[in-house]
Structure formats: C-alpha cells, structure tokens
C-alpha positions as CSV (number, residue, x, y, z in Angstrom):
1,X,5.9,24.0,-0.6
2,X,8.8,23.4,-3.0
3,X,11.6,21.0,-3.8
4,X,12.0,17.4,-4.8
5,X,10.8,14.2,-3.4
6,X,12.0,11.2,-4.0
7,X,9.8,7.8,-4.2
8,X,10.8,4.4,-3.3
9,X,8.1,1.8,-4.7
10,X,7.6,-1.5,-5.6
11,X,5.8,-5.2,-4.7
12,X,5.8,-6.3,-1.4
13,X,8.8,-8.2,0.5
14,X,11.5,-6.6,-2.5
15,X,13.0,-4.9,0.2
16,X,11.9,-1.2,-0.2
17,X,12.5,-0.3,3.2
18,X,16.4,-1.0,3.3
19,X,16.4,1.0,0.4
20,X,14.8,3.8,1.6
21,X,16.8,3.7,4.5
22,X,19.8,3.8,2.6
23,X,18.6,6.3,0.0
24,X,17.5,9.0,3.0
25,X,21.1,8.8,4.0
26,X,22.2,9.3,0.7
27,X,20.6,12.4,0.0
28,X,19.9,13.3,3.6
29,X,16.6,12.9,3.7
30,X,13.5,11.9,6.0
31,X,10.9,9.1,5.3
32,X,7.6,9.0,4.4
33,X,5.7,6.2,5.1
34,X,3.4,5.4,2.1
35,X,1.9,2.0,3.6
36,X,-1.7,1.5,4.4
37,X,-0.8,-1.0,7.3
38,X,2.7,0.7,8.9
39,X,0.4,3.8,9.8
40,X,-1.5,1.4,12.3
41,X,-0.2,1.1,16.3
42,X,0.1,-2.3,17.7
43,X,0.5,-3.7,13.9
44,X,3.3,-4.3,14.1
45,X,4.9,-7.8,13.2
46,X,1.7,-8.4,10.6
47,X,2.8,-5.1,8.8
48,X,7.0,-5.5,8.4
49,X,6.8,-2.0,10.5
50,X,10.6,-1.0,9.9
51,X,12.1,-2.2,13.4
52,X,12.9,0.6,16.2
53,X,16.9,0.3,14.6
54,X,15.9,0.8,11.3
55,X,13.4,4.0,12.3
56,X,16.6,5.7,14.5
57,X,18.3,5.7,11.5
58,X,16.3,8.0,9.6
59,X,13.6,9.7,11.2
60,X,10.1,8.0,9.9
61,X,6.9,9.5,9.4
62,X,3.3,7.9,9.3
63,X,4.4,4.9,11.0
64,X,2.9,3.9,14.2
65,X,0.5,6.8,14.2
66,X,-3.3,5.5,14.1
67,X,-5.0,3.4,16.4
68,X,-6.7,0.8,14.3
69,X,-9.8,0.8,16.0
70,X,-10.0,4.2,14.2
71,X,-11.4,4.7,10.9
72,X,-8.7,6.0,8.2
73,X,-8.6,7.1,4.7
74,X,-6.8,8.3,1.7
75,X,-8.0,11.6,2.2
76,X,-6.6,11.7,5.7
77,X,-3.3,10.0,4.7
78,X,-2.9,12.7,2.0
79,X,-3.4,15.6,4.3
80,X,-0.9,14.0,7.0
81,X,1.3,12.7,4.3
82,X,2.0,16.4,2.6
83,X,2.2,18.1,6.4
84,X,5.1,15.7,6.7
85,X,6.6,16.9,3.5
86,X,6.2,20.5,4.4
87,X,7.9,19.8,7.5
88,X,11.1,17.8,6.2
89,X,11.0,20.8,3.3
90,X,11.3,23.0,6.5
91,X,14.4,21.3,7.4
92,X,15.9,21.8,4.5
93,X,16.0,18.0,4.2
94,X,14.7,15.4,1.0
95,X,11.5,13.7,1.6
96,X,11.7,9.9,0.6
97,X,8.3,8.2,0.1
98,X,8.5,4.8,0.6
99,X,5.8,2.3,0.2
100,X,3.3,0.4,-1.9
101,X,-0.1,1.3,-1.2
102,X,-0.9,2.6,-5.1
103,X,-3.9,5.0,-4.1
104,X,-1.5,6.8,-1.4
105,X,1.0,7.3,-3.6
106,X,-1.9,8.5,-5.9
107,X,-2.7,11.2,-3.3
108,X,0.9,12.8,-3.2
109,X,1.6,12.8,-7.1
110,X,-1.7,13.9,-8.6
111,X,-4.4,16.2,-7.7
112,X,-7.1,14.5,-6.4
113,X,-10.7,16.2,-5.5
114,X,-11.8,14.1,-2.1
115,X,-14.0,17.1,-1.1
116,X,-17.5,15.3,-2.7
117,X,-19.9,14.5,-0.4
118,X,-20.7,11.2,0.7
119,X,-23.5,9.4,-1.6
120,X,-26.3,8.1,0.0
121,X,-24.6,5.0,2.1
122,X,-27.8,2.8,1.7
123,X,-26.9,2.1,-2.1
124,X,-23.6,1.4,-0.8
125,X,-25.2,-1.1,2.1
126,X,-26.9,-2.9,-0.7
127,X,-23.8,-3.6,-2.7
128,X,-22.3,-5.0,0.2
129,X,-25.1,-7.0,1.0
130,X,-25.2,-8.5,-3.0
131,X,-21.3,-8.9,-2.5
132,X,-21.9,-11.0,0.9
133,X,-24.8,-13.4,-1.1
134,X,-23.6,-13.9,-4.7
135,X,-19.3,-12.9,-4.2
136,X,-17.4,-10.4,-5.5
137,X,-17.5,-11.7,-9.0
138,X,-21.0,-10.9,-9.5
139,X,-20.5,-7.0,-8.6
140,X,-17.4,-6.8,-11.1
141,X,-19.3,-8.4,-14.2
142,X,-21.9,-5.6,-13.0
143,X,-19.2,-3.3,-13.2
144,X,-17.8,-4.4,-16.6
145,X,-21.0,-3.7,-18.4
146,X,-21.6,-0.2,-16.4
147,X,-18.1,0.9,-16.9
148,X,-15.6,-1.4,-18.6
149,X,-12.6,0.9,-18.3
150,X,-13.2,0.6,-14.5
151,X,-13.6,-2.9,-14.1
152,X,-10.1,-3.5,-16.5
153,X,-8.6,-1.9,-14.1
154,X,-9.6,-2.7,-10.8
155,X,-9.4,-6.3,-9.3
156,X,-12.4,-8.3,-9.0
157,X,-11.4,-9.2,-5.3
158,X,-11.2,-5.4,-4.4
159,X,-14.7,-5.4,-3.2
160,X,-14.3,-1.4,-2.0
161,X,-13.0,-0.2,-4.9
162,X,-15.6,-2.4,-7.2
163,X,-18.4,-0.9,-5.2
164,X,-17.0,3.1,-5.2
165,X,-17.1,2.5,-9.2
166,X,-20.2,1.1,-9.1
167,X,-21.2,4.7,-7.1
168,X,-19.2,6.5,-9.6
169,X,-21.2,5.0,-12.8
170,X,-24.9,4.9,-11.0
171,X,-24.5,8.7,-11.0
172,X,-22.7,9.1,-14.5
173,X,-19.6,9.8,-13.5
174,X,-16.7,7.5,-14.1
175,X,-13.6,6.7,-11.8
176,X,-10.5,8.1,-13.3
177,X,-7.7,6.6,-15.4
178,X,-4.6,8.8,-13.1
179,X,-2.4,7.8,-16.0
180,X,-4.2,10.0,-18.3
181,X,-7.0,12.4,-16.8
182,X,-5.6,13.0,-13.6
183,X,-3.2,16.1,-13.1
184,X,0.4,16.1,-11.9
185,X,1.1,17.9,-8.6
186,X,3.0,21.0,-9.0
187,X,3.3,21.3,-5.3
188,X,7.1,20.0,-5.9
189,X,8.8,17.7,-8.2
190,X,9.2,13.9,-8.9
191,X,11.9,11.2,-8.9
192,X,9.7,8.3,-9.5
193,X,12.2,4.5,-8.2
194,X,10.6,1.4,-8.8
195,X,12.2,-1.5,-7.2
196,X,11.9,-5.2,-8.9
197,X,13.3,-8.5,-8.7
198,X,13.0,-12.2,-10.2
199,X,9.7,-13.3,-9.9
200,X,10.7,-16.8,-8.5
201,X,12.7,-14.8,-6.2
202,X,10.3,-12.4,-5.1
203,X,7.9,-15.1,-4.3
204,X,10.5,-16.9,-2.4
205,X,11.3,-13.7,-0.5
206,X,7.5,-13.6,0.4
207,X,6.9,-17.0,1.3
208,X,10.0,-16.8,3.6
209,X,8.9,-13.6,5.2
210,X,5.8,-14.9,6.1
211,X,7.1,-17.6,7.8
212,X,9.2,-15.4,9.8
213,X,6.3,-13.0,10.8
214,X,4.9,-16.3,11.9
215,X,7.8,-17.3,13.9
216,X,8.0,-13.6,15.4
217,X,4.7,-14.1,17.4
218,X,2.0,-12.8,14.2
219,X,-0.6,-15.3,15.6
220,X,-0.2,-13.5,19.2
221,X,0.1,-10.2,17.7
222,X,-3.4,-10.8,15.8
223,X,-5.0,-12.0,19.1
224,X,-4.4,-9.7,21.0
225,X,-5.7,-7.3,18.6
226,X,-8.9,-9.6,18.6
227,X,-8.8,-9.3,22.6
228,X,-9.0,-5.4,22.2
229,X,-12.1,-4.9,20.5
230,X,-10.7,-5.4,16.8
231,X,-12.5,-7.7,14.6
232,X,-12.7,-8.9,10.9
233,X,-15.0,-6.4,10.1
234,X,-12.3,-3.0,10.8
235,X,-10.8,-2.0,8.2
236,X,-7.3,-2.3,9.7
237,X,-7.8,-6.3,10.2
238,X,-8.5,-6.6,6.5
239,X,-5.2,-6.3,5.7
240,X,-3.1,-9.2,4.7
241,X,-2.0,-11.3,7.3
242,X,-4.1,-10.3,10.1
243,X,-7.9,-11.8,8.1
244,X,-6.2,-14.9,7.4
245,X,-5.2,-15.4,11.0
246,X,-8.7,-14.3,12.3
247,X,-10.5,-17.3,10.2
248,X,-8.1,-19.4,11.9
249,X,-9.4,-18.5,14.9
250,X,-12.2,-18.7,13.8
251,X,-12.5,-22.5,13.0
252,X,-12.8,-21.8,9.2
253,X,-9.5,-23.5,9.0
254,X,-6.3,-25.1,10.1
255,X,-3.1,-23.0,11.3
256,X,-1.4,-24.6,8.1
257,X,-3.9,-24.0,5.7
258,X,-4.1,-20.3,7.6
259,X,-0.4,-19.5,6.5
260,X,-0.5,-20.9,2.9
261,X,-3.6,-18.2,2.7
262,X,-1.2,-15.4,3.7
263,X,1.2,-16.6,1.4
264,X,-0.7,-17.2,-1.7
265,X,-2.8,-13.7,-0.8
266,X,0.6,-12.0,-0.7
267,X,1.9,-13.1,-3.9
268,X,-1.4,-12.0,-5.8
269,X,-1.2,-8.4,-3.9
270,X,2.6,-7.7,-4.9
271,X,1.6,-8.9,-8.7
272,X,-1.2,-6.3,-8.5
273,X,1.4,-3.6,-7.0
274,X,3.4,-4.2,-10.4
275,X,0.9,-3.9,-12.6
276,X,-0.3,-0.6,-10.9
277,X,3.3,1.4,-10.5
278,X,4.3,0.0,-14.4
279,X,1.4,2.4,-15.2
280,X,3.8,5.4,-14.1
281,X,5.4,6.2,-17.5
282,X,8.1,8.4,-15.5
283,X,9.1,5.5,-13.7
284,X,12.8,4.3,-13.6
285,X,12.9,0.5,-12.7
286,X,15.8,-1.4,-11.3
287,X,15.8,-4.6,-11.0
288,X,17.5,-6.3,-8.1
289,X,17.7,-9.5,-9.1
290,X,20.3,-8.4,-11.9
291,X,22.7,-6.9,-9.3
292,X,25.3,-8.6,-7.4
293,X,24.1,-7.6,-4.1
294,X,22.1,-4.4,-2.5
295,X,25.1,-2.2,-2.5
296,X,26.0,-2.6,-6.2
297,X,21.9,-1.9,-6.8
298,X,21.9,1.1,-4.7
299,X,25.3,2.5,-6.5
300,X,23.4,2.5,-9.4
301,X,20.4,4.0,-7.7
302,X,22.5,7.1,-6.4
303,X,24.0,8.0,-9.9
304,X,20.9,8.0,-11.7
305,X,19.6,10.3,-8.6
306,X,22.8,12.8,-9.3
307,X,22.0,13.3,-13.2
C-alpha cells in the first residue's frame, strides 16, 4: 500500500461531511467513513449518516455496514478501514478520511499493537460494578493516583476508556500518549485538515441539528431500534442521541428535558473532539467561521492541498 490520504476532521455538526464531499471531487477521491456511529445500519437519523444524495456523489465506505446488535471495535474498524484504502489505492483514486471518532483516526495514522490478549474480564466486571455504585468520578480519582498522565487525558465520563487504563496500570503498563510514543504509519502518507468554527456558532449549529434530527423522526428511529432487541446496554445505543432518548422512554424524564440532554451531551463531545485533534502537531486548521461562505473555505482548502 502506497500514496496519500487525505483527512477531514473536526467537532461535531462543523460540517465535515460537505467538505469531504467536496474535497473527494476535488482530488477525485473515495470516502472513508471514520465515525463510530455512521458504520451502524438502521442508525441512521441519530448518526447525521450522509443522505443517499450525498453518498452517490462520492462513493462512501464504512457507512451502513454493521448491524448494531453486533459487537464492534477499533481493531475491526482499522482492519476494514485500511482494506478500503487498499482498494481506492487500487483505483488509482485518493482516499479521504472523514470523521471524528479520535481513536479511529488513531488506528489509520499510527501503529497500534491490538493483538494483546484479553485480561481477565472479571477485574474488568468489578470496575463496572464500582462505576454503577459510587459514578464515574470515583474510578478517575483512582486513575489519577495510578497513572496521572492517563487520567489528564482521558475524560472522567469515558467510563471504557477510564477502566482499559485502570487494566493498563494494574498490570504496569501505561496507556500511550500517540502524540509522543506512538509511531507514524509508513503504510502511506498524511494530509492532516482540521475543520473549526466560532464557538457560539458551532454550538448553535449543534443545538439546531438536534432539533432537526428530532423533527426527522429520531424518537421513532430510536424505538424501533428498542423494538428490535437493542437496548441501553449495546454498545451502539450509547452513542449520543440514541441513550438520551432511551431514558425518555424510560420514564427517567420528560421529552424536553430528553432533548436538552442531547444537546448539552453534544456540545461537551465536540469540545472533547478539539482538544483531541489540536494534539496533531501536523495539523493544518481552518477555521470556517472566518470565511465568507463554504466555497471561499474550501478554495483555500484546495490550494493548500496543491502545495
């Protein structure tokens, strides 16, 4: 495998895959999906899934490929993520990553050893169990004083990832830092676009968008998902959008109070995503908000690509 991707990243809702879109057909290029929710059948309205228009555009990849009752990973989206590459290589065509999932992205820019066996899941049960009884909180203090790098970098909310660092320190390893121990890819090369706008805008853009997901039928999408086995505990309906709804159903709340959750949830997730992609030192950033409109933004885009 050889040549150069190209990857589209940023926050949620800043409009990554227009510009993807736009970008493929630039350089005549395929997409890559590099979402942990777009990979999911009937997820669709929950996820922002690019619509069937925007997908016969430019062909898509890992979109609409997993049945979420399924279990998924990182390792399988890196072995399914590179076999696309290979193929739009094949083609003689540029593969365009688009996306936000941080660890996925991960997968396709660094080496990363998943071959380790599995640790002994009951240590793992346990953690759960303390994160059910005393929250999150607790493990992440736990954390901080058994690895502090760790815990400065990972969320306190991020329950999974507190608890594989937990794994990681009980058996003296530690989890880490990609910006500095892990090593590059040499699989093919790197154009690294991060995508950023106003903060008051980008918050407005989410709130809106949720409100149009809700409009769009989310609340039927999410039942019906619930009708076919699906519940809060797959990994697939942790994703935000779909376990706000499901506590609605639940009784824990009311539909209003539901929808502020997915908006508020949202914002902290696309604040996270910046903080994680600003750690790419490689990373050229343009900022939409300082652009007339998309066009002018993605002028700028394609002559920076053309160096």
């Amino acid at each position: 495998m050889s040549g150069e991707i190209i990857v589209i990243c940023g926050p949620t809702a800043v409009g990554k895959t227009k510009y993807a879109i736009e970008t493929a057909l630039h350089v005549d290029g395929e997409v890559v999906s590099c979402d942990s929710m777009q990979l999911y059948k009937f997820m669709d309205i929950g996820s922002a899934k690019p619509t069937e228009e925007e997908q016969a555009m430019v062909k898509h990849y890992l979109v609409d490929e997993i049945d979420p009752r399924d279990s998924f990973s990182v390792v399988k989206y890196q072995k399914m993520a590179r076999k696309a590459i290979e193929e739009i290589f094949s083609k003689g065509k540029t593969p365009v990553i688009a996306g936000g999932t941080g660890l996925y992205l991960n997968s396709l820019l660094y080496e990363m050893d998943f071959s380790a066996p599995p640790r002994d899941s009951s240590y793992r049960d346990k953690l759960y169990e303390e994160a059910e009884k005393y929250g999150p909180q607790a493990l992440h203090d736990r954390l901080r004083q058994m690895d502090p790098d760790a815990a400065s970098r990972i969320h306190p909310n991020n329950t999974k990832k507190v608890i594989r660092a937990l794994e990681a320190a009980e058996s003296g390893d530690k989890v880490k830092n990609f910006a500095t121990e892990l090593k590059q890819c040499t699989d093919y090369s790197v154009k690294l676009i991060g995508l950023t706008r106003d903060r008051a805008e980008l918050y407005d853009r989410i709130n809106r968008r949720v409100d149009i997901l809700v409009e769009m039928g989310l609340l039927d999408e999410v039942k019906s998902l619930l009708d076919m086995g699906l519940s809060e505990s797959d990994i697939s309906m942790k994703g935000i959008g779909y376990k706000e709804i499901i506590g609605y159903y639940n009784g824990e709340y009311d539909l209003e109070t539901a929808i502020n959750l997915v908006k508020k949830n949202t914002r902290r997730y696309a604040k996270r995503q910046l903080t994680w992609f600003r750690r790419y030192d490689d990373m050229k950033w343009f900022d939409i908000s300082e652009y007339e409109d998309d066009n002018a933004c993605l002028e700028d885009i394609f002559k920076w690509l053309n160096k």
